[in-house]
C-alpha positions as CSV (number, residue, x, y, z in Angstrom):
1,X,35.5,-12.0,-19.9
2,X,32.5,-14.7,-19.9
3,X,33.7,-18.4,-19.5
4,X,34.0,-20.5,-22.6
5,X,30.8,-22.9,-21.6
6,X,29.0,-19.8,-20.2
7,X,28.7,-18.5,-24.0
8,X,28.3,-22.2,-25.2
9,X,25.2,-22.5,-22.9
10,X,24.1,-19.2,-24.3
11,X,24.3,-20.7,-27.7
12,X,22.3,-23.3,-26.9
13,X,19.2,-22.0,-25.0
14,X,18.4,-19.4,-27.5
15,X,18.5,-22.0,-29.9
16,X,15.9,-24.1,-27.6
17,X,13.8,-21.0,-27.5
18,X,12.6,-21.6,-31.1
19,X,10.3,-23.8,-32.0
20,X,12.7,-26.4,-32.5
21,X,12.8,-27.3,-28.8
22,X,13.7,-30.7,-28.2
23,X,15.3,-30.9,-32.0
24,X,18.1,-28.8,-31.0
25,X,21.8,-30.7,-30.9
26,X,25.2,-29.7,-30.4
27,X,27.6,-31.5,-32.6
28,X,25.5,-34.3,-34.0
29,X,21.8,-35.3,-34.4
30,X,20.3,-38.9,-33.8
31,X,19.8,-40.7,-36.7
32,X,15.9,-40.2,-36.3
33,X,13.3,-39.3,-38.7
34,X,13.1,-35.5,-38.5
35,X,11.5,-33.1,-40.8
36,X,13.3,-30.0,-39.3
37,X,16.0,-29.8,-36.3
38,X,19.2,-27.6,-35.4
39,X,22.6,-29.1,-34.9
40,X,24.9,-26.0,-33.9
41,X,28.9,-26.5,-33.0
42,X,32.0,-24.0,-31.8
43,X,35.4,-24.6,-33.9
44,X,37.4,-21.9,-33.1
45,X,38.7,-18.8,-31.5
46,X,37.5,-16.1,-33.7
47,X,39.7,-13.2,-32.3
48,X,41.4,-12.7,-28.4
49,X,43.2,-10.0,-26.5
50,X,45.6,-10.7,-24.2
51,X,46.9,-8.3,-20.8
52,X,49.2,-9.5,-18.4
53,X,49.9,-12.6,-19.7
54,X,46.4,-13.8,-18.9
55,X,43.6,-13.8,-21.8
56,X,41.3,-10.9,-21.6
57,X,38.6,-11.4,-24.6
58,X,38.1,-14.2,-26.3
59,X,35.6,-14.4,-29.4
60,X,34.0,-18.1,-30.3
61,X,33.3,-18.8,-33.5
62,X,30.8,-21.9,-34.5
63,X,28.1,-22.2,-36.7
64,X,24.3,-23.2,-36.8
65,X,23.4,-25.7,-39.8
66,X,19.2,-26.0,-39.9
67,X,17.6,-28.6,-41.9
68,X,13.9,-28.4,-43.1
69,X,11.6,-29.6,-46.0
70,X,9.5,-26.7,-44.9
71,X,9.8,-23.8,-47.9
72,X,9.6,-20.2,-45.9
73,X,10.1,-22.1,-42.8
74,X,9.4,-19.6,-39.8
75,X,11.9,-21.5,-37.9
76,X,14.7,-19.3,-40.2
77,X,13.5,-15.7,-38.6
78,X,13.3,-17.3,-35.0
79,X,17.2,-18.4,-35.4
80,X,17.9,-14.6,-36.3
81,X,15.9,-13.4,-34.2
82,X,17.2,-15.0,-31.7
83,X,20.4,-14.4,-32.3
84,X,19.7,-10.5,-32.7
85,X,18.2,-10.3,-29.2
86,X,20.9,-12.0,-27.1
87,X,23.7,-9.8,-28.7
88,X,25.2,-12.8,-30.9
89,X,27.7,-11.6,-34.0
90,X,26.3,-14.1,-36.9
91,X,25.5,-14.3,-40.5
92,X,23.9,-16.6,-43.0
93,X,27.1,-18.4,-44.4
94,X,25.1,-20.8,-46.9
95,X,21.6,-22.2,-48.3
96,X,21.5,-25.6,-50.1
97,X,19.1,-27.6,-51.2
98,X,20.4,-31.6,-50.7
99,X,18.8,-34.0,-53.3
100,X,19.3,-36.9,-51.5
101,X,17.6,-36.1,-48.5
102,X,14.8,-33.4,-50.2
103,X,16.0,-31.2,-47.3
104,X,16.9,-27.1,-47.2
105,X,20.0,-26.9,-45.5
106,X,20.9,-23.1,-43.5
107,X,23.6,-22.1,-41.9
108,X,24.6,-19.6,-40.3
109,X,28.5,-18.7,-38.4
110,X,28.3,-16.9,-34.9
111,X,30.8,-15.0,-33.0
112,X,30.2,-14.6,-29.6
113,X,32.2,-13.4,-26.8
């Protein structure tokens, strides 16, 4: 079984592998002016097995929320793609379109383990 921050980690540099290096956050973004950035988070344990009274899989589950004002924004397949390559578990959970802020709004859940 891989540690907890080991698949956290994993999260995060395939996310800094896009194009949105540097506009990448975990939990929270600054309150900077950004036209596109990632903010990804883990909130739960998405499925475990147990043997021997120890823990012998555990399955994260988080998601990745993606903000553009880019329509067709590439940004989209390199998330996937991303995802696809390093043997994440994910689907796209939601797309809105926020009228306040004239922003797309993606996001995707992961399960990794």
């Amino acid at each position: 079984m891989k540690s907890l921050q080991t698949n956290l980690k994993r999260i995060r540099d395939l996310l800094n592998a896009t194009s949105a290096r540097g506009r990448v956050y975990h939990y929270a973004r600054p309150k900077d002016k950004l036209t596109s950035w990632i903010v990804w988070m883990e909130d739960s344990e998405a499925g475990a097995a147990e043997s021997d009274n120890r823990k012998a899989y555990q399955q994260v589950h988080g998601t990745i929320d993606c903000y553009t004002k880019t329509e067709y924004d590439p940004l989209l397949d390199e998330i996937q793609s991303a995802l696809n390559s390093a043997g994440v578990g994910w689907r796209l959970n939601m797309v809105d379109y926020e009228d306040e802020t004239a922003l797309i709004h993606y996001e995707w859940e992961f399960f990794i383990a």
